[in-house]
C-alpha positions as CSV (number, residue, x, y, z in Angstrom):
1,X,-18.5,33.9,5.8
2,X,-15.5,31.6,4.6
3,X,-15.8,28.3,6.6
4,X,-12.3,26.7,7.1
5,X,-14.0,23.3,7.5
6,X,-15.7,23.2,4.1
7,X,-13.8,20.6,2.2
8,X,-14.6,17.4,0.6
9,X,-13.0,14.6,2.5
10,X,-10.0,12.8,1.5
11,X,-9.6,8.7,1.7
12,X,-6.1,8.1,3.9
13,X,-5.3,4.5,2.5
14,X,-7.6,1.3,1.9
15,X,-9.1,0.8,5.2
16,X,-9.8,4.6,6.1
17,X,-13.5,4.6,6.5
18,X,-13.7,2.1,8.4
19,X,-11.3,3.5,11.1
20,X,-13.0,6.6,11.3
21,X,-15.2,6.7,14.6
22,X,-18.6,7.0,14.2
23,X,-19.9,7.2,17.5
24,X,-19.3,10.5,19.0
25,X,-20.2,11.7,22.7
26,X,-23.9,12.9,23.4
27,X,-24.2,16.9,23.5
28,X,-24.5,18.2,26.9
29,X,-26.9,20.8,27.4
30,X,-25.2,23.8,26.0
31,X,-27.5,26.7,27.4
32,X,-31.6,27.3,27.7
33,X,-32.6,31.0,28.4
34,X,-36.1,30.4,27.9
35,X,-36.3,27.6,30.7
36,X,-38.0,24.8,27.8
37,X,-37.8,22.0,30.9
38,X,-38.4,19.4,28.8
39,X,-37.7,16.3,30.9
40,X,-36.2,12.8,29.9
41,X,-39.4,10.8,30.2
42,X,-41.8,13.5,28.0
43,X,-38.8,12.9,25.4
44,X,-39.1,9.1,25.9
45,X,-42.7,8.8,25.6
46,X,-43.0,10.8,22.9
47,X,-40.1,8.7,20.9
48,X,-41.5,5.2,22.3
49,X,-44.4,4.7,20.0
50,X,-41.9,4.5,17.1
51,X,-39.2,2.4,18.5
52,X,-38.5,-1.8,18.2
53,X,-36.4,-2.3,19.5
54,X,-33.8,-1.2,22.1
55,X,-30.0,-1.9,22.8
56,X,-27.6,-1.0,25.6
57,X,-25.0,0.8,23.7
58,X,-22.0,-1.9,24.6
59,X,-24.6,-4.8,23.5
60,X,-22.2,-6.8,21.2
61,X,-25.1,-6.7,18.7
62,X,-25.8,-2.9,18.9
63,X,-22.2,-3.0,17.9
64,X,-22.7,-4.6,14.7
65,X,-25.4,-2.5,13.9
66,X,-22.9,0.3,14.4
67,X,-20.3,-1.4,12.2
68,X,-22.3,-2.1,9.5
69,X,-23.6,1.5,9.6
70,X,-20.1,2.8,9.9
71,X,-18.8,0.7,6.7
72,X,-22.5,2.0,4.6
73,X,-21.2,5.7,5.5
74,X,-18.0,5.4,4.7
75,X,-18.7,4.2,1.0
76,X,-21.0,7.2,0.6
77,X,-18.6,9.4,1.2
78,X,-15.4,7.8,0.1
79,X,-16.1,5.6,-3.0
80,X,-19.1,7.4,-5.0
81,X,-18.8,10.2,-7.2
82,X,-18.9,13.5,-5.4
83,X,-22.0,14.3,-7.8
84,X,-23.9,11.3,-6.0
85,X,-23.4,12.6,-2.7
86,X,-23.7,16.2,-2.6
87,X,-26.6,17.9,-2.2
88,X,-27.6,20.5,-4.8
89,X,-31.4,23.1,-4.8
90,X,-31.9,20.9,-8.2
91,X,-31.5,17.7,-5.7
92,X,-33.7,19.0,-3.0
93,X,-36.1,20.0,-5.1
94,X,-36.8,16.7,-6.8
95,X,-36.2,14.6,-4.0
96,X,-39.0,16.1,-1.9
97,X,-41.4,16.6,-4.9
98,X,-41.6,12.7,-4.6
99,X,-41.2,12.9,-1.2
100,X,-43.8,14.8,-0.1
101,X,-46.4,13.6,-3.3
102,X,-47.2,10.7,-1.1
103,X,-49.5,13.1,1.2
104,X,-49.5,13.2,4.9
105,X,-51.3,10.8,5.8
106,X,-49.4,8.0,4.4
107,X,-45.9,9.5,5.4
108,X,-48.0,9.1,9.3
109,X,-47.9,5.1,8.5
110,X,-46.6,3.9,11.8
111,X,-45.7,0.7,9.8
112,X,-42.6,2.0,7.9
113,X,-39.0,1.1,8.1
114,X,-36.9,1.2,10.9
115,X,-33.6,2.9,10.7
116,X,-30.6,2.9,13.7
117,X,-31.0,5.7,16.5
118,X,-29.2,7.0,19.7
119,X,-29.9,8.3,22.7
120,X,-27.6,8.5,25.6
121,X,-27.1,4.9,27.1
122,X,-29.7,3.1,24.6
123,X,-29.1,2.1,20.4
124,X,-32.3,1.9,19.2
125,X,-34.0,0.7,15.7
126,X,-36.6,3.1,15.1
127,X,-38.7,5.2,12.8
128,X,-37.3,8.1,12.3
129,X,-40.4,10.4,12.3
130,X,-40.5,9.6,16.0
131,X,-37.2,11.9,15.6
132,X,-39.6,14.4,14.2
133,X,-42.3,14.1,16.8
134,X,-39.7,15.3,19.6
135,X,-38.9,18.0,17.3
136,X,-42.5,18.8,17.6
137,X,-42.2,18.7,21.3
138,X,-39.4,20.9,21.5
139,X,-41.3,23.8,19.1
140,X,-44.3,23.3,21.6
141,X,-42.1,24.1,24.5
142,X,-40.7,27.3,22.6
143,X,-44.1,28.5,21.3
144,X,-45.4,27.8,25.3
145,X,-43.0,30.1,26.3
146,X,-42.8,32.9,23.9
147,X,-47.0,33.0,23.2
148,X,-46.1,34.6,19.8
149,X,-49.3,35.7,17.8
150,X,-48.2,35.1,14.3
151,X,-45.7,32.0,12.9
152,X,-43.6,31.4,10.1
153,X,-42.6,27.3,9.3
154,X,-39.5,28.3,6.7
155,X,-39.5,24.9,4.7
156,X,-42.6,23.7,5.8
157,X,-42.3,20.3,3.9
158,X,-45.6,17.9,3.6
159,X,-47.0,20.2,6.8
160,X,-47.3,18.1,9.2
161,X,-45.8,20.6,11.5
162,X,-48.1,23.5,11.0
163,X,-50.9,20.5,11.1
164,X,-50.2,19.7,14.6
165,X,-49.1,23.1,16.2
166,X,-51.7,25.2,14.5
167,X,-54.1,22.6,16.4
168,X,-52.1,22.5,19.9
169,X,-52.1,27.1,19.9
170,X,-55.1,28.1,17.9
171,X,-54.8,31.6,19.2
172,X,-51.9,32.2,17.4
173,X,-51.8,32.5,12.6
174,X,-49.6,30.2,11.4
175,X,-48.0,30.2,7.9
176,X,-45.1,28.0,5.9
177,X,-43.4,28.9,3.0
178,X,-42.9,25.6,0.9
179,X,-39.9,25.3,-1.9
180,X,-42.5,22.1,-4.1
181,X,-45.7,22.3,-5.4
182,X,-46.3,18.9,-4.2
183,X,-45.1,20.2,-0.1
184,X,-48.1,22.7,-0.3
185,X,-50.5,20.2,-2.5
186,X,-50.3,17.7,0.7
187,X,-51.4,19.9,3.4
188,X,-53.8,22.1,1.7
189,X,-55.4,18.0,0.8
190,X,-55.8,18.0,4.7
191,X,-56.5,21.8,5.1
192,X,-60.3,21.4,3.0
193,X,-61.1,19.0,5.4
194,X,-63.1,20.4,8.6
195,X,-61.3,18.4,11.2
196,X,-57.8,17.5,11.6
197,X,-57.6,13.3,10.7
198,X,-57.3,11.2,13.4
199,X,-54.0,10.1,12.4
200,X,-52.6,13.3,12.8
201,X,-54.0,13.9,16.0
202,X,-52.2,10.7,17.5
203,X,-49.5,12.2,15.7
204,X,-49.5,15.2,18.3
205,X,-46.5,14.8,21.5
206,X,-49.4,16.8,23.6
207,X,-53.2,17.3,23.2
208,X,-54.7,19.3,20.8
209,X,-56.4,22.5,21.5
210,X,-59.0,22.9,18.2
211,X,-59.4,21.0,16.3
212,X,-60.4,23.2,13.1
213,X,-58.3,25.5,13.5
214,X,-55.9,23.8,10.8
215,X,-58.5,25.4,8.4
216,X,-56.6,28.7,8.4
217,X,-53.2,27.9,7.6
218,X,-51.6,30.0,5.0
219,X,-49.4,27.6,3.0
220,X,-47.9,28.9,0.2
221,X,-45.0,27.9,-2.4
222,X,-42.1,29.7,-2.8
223,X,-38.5,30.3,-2.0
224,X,-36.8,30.8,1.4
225,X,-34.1,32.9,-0.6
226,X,-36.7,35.5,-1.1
227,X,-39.6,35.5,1.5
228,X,-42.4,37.2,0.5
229,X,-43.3,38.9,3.8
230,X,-42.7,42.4,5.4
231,X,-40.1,42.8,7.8
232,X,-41.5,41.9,10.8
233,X,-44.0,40.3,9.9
234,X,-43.8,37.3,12.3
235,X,-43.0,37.0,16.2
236,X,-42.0,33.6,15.9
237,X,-40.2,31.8,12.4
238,X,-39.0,28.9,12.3
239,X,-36.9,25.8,10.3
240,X,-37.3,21.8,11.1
241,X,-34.7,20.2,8.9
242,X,-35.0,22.4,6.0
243,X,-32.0,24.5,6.1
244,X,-29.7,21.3,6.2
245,X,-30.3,21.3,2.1
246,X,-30.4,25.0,2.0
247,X,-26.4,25.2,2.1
248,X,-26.1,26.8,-1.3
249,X,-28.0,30.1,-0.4
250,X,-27.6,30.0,3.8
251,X,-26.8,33.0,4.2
252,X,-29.5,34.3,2.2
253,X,-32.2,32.6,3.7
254,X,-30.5,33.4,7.7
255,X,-31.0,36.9,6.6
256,X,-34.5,36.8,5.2
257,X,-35.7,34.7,8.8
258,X,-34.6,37.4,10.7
259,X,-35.8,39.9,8.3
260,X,-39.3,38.5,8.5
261,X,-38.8,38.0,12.1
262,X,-40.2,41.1,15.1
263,X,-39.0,38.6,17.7
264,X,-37.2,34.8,17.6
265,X,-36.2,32.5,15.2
266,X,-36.2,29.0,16.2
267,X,-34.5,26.1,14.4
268,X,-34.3,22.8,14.7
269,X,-31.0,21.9,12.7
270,X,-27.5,20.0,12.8
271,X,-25.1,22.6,13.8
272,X,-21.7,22.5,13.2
273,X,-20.6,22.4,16.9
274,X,-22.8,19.1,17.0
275,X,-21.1,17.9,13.8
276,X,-17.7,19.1,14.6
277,X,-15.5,15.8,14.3
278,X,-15.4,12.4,13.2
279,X,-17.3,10.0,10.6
280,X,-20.4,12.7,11.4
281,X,-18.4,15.8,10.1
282,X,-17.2,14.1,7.0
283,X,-20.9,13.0,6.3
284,X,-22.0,16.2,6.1
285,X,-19.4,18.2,4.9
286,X,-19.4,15.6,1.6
287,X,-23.3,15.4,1.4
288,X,-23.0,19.3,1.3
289,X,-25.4,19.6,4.4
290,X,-25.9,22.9,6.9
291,X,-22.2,24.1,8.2
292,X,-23.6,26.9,10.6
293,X,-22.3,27.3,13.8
294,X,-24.0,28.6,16.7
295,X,-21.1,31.2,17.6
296,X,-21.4,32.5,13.9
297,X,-25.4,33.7,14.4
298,X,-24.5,37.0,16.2
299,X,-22.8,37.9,12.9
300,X,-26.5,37.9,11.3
301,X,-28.6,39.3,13.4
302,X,-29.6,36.6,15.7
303,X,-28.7,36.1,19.5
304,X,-29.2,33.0,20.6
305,X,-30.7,32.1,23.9
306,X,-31.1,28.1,24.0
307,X,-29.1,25.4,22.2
308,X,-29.6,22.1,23.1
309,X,-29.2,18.9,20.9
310,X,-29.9,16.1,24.0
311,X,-32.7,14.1,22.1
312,X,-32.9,10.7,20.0
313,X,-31.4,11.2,16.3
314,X,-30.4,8.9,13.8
315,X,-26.8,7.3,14.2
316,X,-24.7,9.6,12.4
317,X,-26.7,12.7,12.8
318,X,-27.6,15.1,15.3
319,X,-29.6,17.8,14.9
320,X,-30.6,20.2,17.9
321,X,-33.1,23.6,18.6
322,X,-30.9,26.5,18.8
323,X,-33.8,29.4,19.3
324,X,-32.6,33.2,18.8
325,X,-33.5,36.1,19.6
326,X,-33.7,38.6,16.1
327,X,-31.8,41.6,16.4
């Protein structure tokens, strides 16, 4: 599929990025089939443990913030070599190899840097894997729902996702297919261990169910390109932020989820229609980040029946759960 929005963006004078608006209106709720329900104060006190502080939106100092993130964007995409920016496989893959080589329980550190968030009325400086933890919340409300008996994590990074929903819905065999040896090194560290670490527990948006049942996770390396499963192997597969640096092979790895998928495909992902305009589509068109849209997934297989992107995210980028049904 040729996407007429895949360019590289141009400067238009001196002063360009810095005219460019980076703060764009918050996604309404597009449509939910499933009825998720997932209301405003679960989000919030699920993203609260992570946040320190808060800002109403017109708060002259939120402003700054926004400024000063505004002017940082605009440099990366502007004045450094298109090399520098873009993101490659070859990038991805040695990026998260030190990435994830850290383990999971020190990436759980609740000590870590702070970086500027939105949501709705509020600006808010915050870790961002409390953006991940309502990502978790979101997957628990789809897998509530659908009550699938075998899971796929596509991208399954340090684990901490299969860690934490394994745990919540023991009665269902979860899997991930990792791209580094040091994404399936970190949770198979956790895996010998017979109970889930307390720091993953409190890492959990909702209590845990069993707390052994991480101990039968099949995590395996490999490439998303290429899955080595059946067809139909799983009712449920799923992405979290791991097909934004898949651009290179998307449509590859689109086809193999609903290949390996005998019911939905769930993913948790910045779509174009939430990236359509502004300082937050040339970010990721120049970083060379996911350009899917939503009204493209018929075209491969894959019906979608919720899309909704109304949760915190980091200032300039806005992921949402756009769940499918696999055709």
């Amino acid at each position: 599929m040729k996407m007429r929005f895949w360019r590289r963006p141009e400067r238009q004078g001196a002063d360009a990025g810095a005219t460019t608006a980076l703060r764009e209106p918050e996604p309404e709720l597009r449509f939910d089939e499933l009825g998720l329900d997932v209301k405003d104060d679960e989000i919030a006190a699920t993203f609260e443990p992570f946040v320190r502080d808060r800002y109403d939106r017109e708060d002259p100092e939120w402003s700054a913030i926004v400024d000063e993130r505004r002017a940082r964007a605009a440099r990366k995409v502007f004045d450094r070599p298109e090399a520098e920016v873009k993101w490659t496989m070859e990038r991805t893959l040695r990026s998260y190899a030190k990435t994830w080589g850290v383990g999971v329980e020190p990436w759980l550190d609740t000590h870590g840097a702070v970086a500027p968030c939105e949501w709705r009325h509020e600006g808010m400086m915050a870790q961002v894997m409390g953006i991940k933890r309502v990502h978790q919340l979101m997957l628990m409300r789809v897998i509530d729902k659908l009550r699938p008996r075998t899971v796929l994590e596509v991208g399954s990074g340090n684990g901490i996702n299969l860690l934490v929903l394994s745990a919540r819905f023991p009665e269902s065999r979860f899997a991930g297919i990792e791209l580094t040896e040091a994404g399936v090194a970190a949770p198979t560290a956790v895996i010998t261990e017979p109970e889930l670490p307390a720091s993953v527990r409190d890492y959990s948006p909702e209590p845990l169910v069993d707390l052994q049942a991480h101990t039968r996770l099949d995590v395996r390396q490999g490439n998303a390109k290429v899955l080595p499963f059946e067809d139909g192997s799983f009712d449920l597969v799923y992405s979290v932020l791991a097909l934004e640096l898949m651009e290179e092979i998307r449509g590859d790895v689109l086809a193999e989820m609903r290949r390996v998928s005998g019911g939905h495909v769930a993913m948790v992902e910045p779509f174009y229609e939430w990236h359509a305009t502004g300082l937050r589509r040339e970010l990721i068109v120049a970083r060379g980040y996911f350009a899917q849209p939503i009204e493209g997934l018929d075209e491969l297989g894959l019906e979608p029946i919720v899309a909704m992107a109304d949760m915190p995210h980091k200032l300039d980028y806005q992921p949402g759960l756009v769940v499918a049904k696999a055709r």
